[in-house]
C-alpha positions in Angstrom: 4.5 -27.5 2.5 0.5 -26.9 1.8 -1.1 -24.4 4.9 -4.2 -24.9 5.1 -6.8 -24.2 7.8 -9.9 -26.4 7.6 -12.9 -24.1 6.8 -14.2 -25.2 10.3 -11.2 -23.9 12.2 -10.6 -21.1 10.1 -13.2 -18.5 11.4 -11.6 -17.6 14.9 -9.0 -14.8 15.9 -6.8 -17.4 17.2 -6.8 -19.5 13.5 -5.9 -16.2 12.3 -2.7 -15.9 14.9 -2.1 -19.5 14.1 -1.6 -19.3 10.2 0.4 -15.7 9.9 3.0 -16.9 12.8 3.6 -20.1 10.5 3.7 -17.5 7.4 6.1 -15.6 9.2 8.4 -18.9 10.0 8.3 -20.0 6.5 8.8 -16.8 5.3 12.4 -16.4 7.6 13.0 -20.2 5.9 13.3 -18.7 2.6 15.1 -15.9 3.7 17.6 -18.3 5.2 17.6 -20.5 2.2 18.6 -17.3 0.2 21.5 -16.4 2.8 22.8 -19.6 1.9 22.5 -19.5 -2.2 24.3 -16.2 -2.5 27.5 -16.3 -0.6 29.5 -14.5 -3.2 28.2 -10.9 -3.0 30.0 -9.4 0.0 27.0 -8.4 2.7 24.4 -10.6 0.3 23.7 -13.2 2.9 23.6 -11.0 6.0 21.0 -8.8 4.2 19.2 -11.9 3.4 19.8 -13.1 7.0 18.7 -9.9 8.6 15.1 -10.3 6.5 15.0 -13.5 8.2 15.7 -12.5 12.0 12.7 -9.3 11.1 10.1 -12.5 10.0 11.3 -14.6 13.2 10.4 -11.0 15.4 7.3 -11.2 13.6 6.3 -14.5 14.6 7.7 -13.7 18.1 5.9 -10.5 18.0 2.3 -12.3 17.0 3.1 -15.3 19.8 3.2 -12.4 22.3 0.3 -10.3 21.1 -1.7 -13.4 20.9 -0.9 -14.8 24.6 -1.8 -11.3 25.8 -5.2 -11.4 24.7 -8.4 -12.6 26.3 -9.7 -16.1 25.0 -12.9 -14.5 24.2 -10.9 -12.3 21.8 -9.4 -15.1 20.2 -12.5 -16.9 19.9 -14.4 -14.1 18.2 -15.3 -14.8 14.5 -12.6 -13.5 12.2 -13.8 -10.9 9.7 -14.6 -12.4 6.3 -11.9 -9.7 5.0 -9.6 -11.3 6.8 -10.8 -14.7 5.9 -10.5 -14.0 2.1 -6.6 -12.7 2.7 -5.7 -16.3 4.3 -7.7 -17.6 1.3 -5.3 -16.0 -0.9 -2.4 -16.3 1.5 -2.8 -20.0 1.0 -3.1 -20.0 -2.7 0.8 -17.9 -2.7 2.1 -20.3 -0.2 0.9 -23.7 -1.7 3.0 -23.4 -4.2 6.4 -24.2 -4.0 8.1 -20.8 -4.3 11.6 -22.8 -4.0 11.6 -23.9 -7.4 11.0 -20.4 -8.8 14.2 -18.9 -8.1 17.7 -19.4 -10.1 19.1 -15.8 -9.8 19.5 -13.2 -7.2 16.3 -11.3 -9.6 14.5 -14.6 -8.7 15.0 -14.3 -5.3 14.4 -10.3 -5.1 10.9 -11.1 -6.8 10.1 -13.5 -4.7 11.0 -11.4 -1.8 8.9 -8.6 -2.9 5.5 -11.1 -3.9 5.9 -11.8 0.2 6.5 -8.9 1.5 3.8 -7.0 -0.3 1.0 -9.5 -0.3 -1.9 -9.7 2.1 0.6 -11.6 4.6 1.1 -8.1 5.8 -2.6 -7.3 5.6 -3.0 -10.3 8.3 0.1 -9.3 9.6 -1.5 -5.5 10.5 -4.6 -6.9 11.0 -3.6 -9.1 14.2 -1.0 -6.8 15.1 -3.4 -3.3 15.3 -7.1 -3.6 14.9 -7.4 -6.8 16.9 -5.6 -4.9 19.8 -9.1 -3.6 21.1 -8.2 -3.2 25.0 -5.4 -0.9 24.8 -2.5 -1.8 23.8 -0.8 -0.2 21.0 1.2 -1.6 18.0 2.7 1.8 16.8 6.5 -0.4 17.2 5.3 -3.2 15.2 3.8 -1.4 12.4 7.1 0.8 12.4 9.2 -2.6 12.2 7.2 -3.7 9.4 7.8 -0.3 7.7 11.5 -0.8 8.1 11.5 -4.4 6.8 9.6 -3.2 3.4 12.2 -0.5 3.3 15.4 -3.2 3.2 13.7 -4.7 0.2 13.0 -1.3 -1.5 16.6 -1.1 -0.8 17.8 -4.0 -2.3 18.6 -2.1 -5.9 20.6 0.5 -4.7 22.4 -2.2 -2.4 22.8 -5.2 -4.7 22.8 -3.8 -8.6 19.6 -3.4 -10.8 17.9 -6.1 -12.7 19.7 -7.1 -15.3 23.0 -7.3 -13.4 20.7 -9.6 -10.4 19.8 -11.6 -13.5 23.2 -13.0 -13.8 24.0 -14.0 -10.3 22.9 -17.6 -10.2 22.2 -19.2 -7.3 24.9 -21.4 -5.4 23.1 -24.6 -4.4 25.4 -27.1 -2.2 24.5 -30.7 -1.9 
């Protein structure tokens, strides 16, 4: 699945909302995809599955931020910064990251590319500085904090490299 926002609708606030909460659903997609490949490792695929219900509270988490703000905050101009990360964003998520991963070191890599790429840049982005009249996303930046720290987790959890190198995935057709 390519994401990409046509220069011309790319600029706004609400473009901005629009990409990172489909980011955030393909994101819990692979998560899920991953819950379902490694069925064998007791507590694999509810770690796995517990990454994906923190990207769906993401995207619920953006949906509500962005239907609390004023349209003329989601019309304003989005900062070039912010314009480059979807830029790069894009580039990441054009690709198809599926095809990448055999083993449970795949799948862990891939995990970690996400997780600390500019998605979370946008991700902090929309979810703080955006958040100009008020409110405060001190509980959202926390959550993100805590999702990181299940992945920096994942050794001590699910065995070091060379050992997640030889868990092959379980595809069923």
């Amino acid at each position: 699945m390519k994401m990409v926002l046509p220069e011309s609708e790319a600029d706004t606030i609400e473009k901005l909302f629009a990409f990172s909460i489909e980011i955030e659903l393909r994101a819990a997609a692979i998560y899920l995809n991953f819950a379902k490949w490694f069925p064998m490792i007791p507590g694999l695929a509810n770690f796995w599955l517990g990454m994906q219900e923190d990207e769906l509270g993401h995207a619920r988490a953006l949906e509500d931020i962005r239907g609390a703000l004023p349209a003329e905050v989601l019309q304003d101009v989005a900062p070039a910064e912010m314009l480059q990360n979807v830029q790069s964003i894009q580039k990441l998520m054009s690709k198809d990251l599926m095809s990448g991963v055999h083993n449970l070191d795949d799948a862990s890599e891939l995990a970690h590319e996400l997780e600390f790429s500019e998605v979370n840049v946008l991700f902090n982005f929309l979810t703080s500085d955006v958040m100009t009249f008020g409110q405060r996303a001190d509980i959202t930046y926390a959550n993100i904090v805590k999702h990181q720290k299940k992945l920096l987790d994942f050794n001590n959890l699910f065995g070091d490299r060379d050992w997640r190198k030889g868990v092959a995935i379980q595809v069923s057709g």
